[in-house]
N, C-alpha and C positions, 0 to 999 in steps of 0.2 A: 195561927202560926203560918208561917212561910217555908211551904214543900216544894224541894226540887226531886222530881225525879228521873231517872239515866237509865235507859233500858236501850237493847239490842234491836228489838220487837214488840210493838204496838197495835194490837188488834182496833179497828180493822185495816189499817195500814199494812201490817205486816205480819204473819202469822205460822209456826212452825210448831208450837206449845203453848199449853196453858199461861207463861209468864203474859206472850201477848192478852191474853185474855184478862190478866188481873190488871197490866196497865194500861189496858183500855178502860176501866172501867172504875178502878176503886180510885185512881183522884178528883172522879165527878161526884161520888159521895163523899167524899172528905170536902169539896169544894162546898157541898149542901150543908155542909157542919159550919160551915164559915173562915172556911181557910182558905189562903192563897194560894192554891196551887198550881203548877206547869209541869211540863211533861220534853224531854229531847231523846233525839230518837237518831239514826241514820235514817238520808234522802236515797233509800235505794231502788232501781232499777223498777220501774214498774210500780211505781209510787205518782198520779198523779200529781200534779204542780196549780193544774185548773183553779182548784180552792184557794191558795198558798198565797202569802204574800214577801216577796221578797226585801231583805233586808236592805239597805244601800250599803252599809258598810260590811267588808268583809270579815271573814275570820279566820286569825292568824295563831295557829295551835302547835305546839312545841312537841314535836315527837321525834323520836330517832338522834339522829346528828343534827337536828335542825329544826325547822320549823314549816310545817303544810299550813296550807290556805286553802281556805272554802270558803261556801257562801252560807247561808243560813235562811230557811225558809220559815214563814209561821202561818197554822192553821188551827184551826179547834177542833176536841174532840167530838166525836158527832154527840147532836142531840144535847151540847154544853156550850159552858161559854170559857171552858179552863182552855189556857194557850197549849199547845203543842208547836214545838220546835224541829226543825229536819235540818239536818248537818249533812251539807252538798260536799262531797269530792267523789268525783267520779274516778279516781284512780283506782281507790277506796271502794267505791258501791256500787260502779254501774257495772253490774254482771249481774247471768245470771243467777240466782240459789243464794239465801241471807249466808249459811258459815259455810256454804261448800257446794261444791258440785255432784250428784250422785252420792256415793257413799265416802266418797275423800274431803278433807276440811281444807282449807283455802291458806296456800303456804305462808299469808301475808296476817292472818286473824288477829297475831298481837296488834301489828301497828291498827289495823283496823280497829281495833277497842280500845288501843291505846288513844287513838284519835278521838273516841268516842266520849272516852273518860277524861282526859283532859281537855277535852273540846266542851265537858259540858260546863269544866270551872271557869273557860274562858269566855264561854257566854253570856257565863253569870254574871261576870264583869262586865261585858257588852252593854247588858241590860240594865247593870244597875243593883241586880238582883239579889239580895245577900239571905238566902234561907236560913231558917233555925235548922231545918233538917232536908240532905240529899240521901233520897230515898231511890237505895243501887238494885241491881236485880240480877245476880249470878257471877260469873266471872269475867261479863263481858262488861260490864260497868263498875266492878268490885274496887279496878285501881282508884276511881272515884274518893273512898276511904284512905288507902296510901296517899295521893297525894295530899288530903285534908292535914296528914300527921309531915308533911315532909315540905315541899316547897311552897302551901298556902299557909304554914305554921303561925306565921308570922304579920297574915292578911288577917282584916276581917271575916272572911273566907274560914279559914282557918278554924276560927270561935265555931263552926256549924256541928252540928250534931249529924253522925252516920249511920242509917237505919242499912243493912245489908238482909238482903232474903233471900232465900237462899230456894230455888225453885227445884232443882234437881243437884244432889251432891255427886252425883254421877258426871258431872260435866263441870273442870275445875280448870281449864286453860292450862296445858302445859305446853312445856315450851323451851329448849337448850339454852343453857345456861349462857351460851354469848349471843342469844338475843339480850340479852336483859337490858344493854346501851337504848333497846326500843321503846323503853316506858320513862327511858331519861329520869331513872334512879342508880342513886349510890351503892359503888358495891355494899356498903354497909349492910346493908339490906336484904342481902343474898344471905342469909343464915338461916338454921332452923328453924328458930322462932317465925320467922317471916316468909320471906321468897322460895325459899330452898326446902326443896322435897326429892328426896331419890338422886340427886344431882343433876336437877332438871328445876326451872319456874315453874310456881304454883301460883298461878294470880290467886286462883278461891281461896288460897292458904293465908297469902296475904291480905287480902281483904277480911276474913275471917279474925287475923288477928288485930288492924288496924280499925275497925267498925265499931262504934260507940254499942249498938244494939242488933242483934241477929234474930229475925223471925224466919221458919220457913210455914209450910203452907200448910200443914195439921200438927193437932196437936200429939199425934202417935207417930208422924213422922219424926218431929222435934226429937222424941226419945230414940227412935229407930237408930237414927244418924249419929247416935254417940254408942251404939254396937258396932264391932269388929262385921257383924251381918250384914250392915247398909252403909256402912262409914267412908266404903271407898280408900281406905286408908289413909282416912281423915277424921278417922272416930274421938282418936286423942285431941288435938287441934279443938276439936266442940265440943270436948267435953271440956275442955279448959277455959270456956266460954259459957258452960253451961248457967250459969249465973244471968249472962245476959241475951239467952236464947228464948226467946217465946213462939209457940205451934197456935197458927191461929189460921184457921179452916177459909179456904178462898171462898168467894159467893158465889153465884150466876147472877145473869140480868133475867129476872123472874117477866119483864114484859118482850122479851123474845121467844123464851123459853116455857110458855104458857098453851098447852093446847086448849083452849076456849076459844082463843081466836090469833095462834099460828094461821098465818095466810099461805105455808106448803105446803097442809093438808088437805085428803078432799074432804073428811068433815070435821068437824070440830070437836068437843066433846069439856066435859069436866066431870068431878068426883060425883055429884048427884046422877049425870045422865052422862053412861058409858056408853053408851049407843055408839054413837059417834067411832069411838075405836073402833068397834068390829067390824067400821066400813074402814078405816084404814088399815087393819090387818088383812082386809079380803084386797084391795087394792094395791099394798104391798107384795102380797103374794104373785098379783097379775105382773105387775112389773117386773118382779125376780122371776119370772115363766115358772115358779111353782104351783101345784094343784093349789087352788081355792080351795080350802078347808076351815073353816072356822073351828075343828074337833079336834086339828094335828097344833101342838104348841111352835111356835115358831121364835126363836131364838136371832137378836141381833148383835152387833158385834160392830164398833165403830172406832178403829187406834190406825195406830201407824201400826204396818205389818212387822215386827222385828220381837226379841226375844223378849225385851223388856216390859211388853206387853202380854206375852204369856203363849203367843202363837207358837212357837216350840212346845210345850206341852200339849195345847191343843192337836198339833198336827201328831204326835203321840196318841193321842185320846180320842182320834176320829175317828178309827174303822173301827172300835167298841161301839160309838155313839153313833154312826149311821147302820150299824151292824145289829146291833140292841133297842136304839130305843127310835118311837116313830117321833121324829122332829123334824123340822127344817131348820136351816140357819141361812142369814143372809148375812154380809159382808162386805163392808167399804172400808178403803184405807190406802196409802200405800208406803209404800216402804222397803227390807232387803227383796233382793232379786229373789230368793230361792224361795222365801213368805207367798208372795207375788205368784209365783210361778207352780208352787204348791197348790197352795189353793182353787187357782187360775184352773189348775190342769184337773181337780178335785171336781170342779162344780161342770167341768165338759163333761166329765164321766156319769156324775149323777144329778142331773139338771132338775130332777124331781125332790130332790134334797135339800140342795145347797147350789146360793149363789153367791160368789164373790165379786165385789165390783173394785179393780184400781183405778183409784183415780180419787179427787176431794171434789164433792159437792154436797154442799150445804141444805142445801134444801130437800136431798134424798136423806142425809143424815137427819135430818127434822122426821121424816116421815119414817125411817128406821124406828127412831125413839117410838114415836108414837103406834106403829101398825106392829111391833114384837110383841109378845106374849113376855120376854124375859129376854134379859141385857146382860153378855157375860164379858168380863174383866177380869181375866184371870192372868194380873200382872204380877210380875217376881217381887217387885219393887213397886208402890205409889205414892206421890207426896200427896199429891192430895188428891186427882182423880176430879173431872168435874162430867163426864158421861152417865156418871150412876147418882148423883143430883139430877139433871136433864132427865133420866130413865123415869126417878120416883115422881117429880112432875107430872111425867106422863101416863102413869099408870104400869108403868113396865117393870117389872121387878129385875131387881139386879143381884148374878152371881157372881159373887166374888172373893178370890181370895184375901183375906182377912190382915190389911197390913196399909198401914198410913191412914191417908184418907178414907179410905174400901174401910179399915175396923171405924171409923169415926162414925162414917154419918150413912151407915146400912146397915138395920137392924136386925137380925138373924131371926128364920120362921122358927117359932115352939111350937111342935104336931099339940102341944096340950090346950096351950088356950087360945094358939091361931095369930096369936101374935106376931109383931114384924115386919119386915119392909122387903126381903129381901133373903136370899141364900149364900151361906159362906163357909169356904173352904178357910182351914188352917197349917195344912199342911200339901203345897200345893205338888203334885207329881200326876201322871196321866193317869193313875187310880182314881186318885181323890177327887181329879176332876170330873171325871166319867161318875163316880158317887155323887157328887154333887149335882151333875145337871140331873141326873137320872131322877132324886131325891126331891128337884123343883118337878120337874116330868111328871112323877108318882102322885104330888098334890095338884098338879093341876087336870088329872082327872079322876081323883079319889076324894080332893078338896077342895069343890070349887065352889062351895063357897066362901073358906077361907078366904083362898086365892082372889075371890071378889074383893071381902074387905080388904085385905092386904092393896089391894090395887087402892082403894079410897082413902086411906089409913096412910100412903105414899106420898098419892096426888094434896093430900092436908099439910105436907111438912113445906117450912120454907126455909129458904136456902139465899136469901134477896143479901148483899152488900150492907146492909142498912148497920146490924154486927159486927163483922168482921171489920168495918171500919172505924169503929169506937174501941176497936180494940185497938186498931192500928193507932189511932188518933191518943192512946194510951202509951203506944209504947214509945212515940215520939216525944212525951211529955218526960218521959223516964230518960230516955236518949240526951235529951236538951237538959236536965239536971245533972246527970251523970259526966256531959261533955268537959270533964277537968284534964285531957290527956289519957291515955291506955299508957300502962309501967309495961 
């Protein structure tokens, strides 16, 4: 088949969430299946050009009252030979921040994904390219589906089949209702069924209804998202889709995310000979200026600092858990100011405790995984989570509260027969959380051997794309029969 896919963000080009991460990654295993696939992206700010090569002819993309022009770069993804695409206007992209500055979103985001999305059908024409299936990824490419049903209706365009995934339904593009002239649709369009939510644009609403097939990114998500509890007040919307909704679990790249031979640790390690960690726990520690302890549990912790990851609870649940029980925790990320600042001011007071690092580095996050005792996620909401895959690679057991991807792929300890991968909260509030780390704490120095196997029993599971893309490679096949129009 011939896959296009239209995304915001492209790991490692471009990286704010997991979405980058899956479209960096899953159309080089689909291209290993034998499919044709590309990839288009925005050429934003901080994007080298080194690699790129530039197209001669421009590209002229109908948004607003008119028509913008860019250029169009193409490079491959790393370590493949699939095309990736970058859609140059700098009016559009060169800033700093992908949707926003700091905690405010960018006044201009429609036309910016408007540009995006119909930038990516005008490429296709550019190129020649006529896919069986555009494969969108949220609200920032979602119009992608709209236009298939409305001004390419009648293109061979038109005939494609629309995979929409839906990464976070928490993030749906809204937007006042006399933008709407920016995505250069009909009022027709602006009704319930479609565009119109609250008296405001829902691109994810419209994409949602216009999209041949919708997967999001677990299979516990997929149900979550049609409860009043995770819906965003978009529960009805998908469940009226439910028919063509499939929950199919993101992977990891199992050769980055291998400690045998990670190149950011100082030693190595795998399931037979755990040695190795306990030089990364003891060297973790040096770096976080906590006591070297190989006997106190050390606890990591690697998200954006904000509520949706569970750090309000936490910041509840800590002077129980530095007060009660003997742990450390270490800490990267960043995110709200007040998370930030929390924390920040947490680990000056008790430097023998807890250390918090703001800021993104890749390579401490590497060694986080690997030198923790135990990885906590204790997010409100997860579609799919891919920290607590990375954790059980490493040996690091992960607690977590029990929702999306967290209930899918982490297996809950049984005190009876030692089982399990991992600790999980079901009803997440500062008790429960304070019980549950306590509860990992309790076996890790009442069951250590368990806690051994468990770690080996982790490091065995695999989590590779090799899957999750035969599923995908599935549901396009469903997509592309199904493609007779949406009533």
């Amino acid at each position: 088949m011939k896959i296009f896919f239209s995304a915001s963000e492209v790991a490692p080009f471009a990286k704010t969430g997991g979405l980058a991460d899956v479209v960096g990654a899953l159309p080089k295993y689909l291209a290993h299946l034998g499919h044709d696939v590309r990839v288009v992206m925005p050429l934003y700010r901080g994007i080298s050009r080194a690699a790129l090569e530039r197209h001669p002819q421009p590209l002229g993309v109908p948004v607003g009252w008119g028509e913008k022009w860019g250029a169009v770069w193409e490079g491959r993804l790393p370590k493949s030979e699939v095309p990736i695409y970058f859609l140059e206007n700098d009016s559009l992209y060169d800033r700093e921040g992908i949707y926003g500055a700091k905690e405010s979103a960018f006044g201009d985001n429609l036309e910016r994904y408007a540009f995006l999305s119909r930038g990516t059908l005008q490429l296709s024409k550019l190129l020649g390219f006529v896919p069986d299936v555009f494969h969108v990824h949220d609200w920032m490419t979602a119009a992608v589906s709209i236009y298939l049903n409305t001004w390419e209706k009648e293109t061979p365009w038109g005939k494609a089949a629309s995979v929409l995934t839906i990464h976070n339904l928490a993030h749906q593009g809204w937007f006042p209702k006399d933008e709407l002239p920016t995505l250069q649709l009909d009022w027709s369009h602006y009704n319930f069924l479609e565009l119109e939510a609250y008296d405001k644009i829902n691109v994810l609403k419209g994409g949602i209804y216009h999209s041949t097939c919708l997967t999001t990114v677990s299979p516990s998500y997929a149900l979550e998202i049609q409860t009043p509890a995770f819906g965003f007040a978009l529960d009805g919307v998908v469940r009226a889709r439910a028919d063509s909704l499939f929950g199919i679990l993101n992977g990891i790249d199992e050769t980055i995310w291998d400690p045998s031979s990670d190149p950011n640790l100082p030693a190595n390690y795998n399931a037979e000979d755990l040695s190795g960690k306990a030089v990364c726990k003891a060297e973790l520690q040096r770096e976080a200026g906590l006591p070297v302890n190989p006997n106190i549990p050390l606890i990591g912790m690697v998200s954006r600092f904000d509520k949706q990851k569970g750090y309000d609870v936490l910041a509840e649940a800590i002077p129980r858990i530095l007060g009660e029980l003997d742990v450390q925790l270490v800490l990267l990320g960043t995110g709200e100011y007040w998370a930030e600042t929390f924390f920040g001011t947490l680990s000056h007071h008790h430097p023998e405790r807890i250390q918090a690092w703001v800021g993104f580095n890749p390579a401490l996050a590497h060694r986080i995984e690997a030198g923790s005792d135990f990885f906590l996620m204790p997010s409100h909401f997860e579609p799919c989570g891919l920290n607590q895959m990375y954790s059980q690679r490493y040996g690091t057991l992960p607690i977590v509260h029990a929702v999306g991807g967290l209930e899918d792929t982490v297996e809950n300890f049984d005190e009876e027969t030692g089982e399990g991968t991992g600790f999980k909260v079901y009803d997440l509030n500062a008790d429960s959380l304070f019980d549950v780390i306590g509860w990992a704490v309790w076996a890790f120095y009442q069951r250590p051997g368990q806690i051994l196997a468990m770690r080996r029993r982790a490091m065995q599971k695999h989590f590779s794309w090799d899957q999750p893309a035969r599923e995908y490679e599935k549901v396009y096949q469903k997509a592309v029969r199904r493609r007779t129009g949406l009533k």
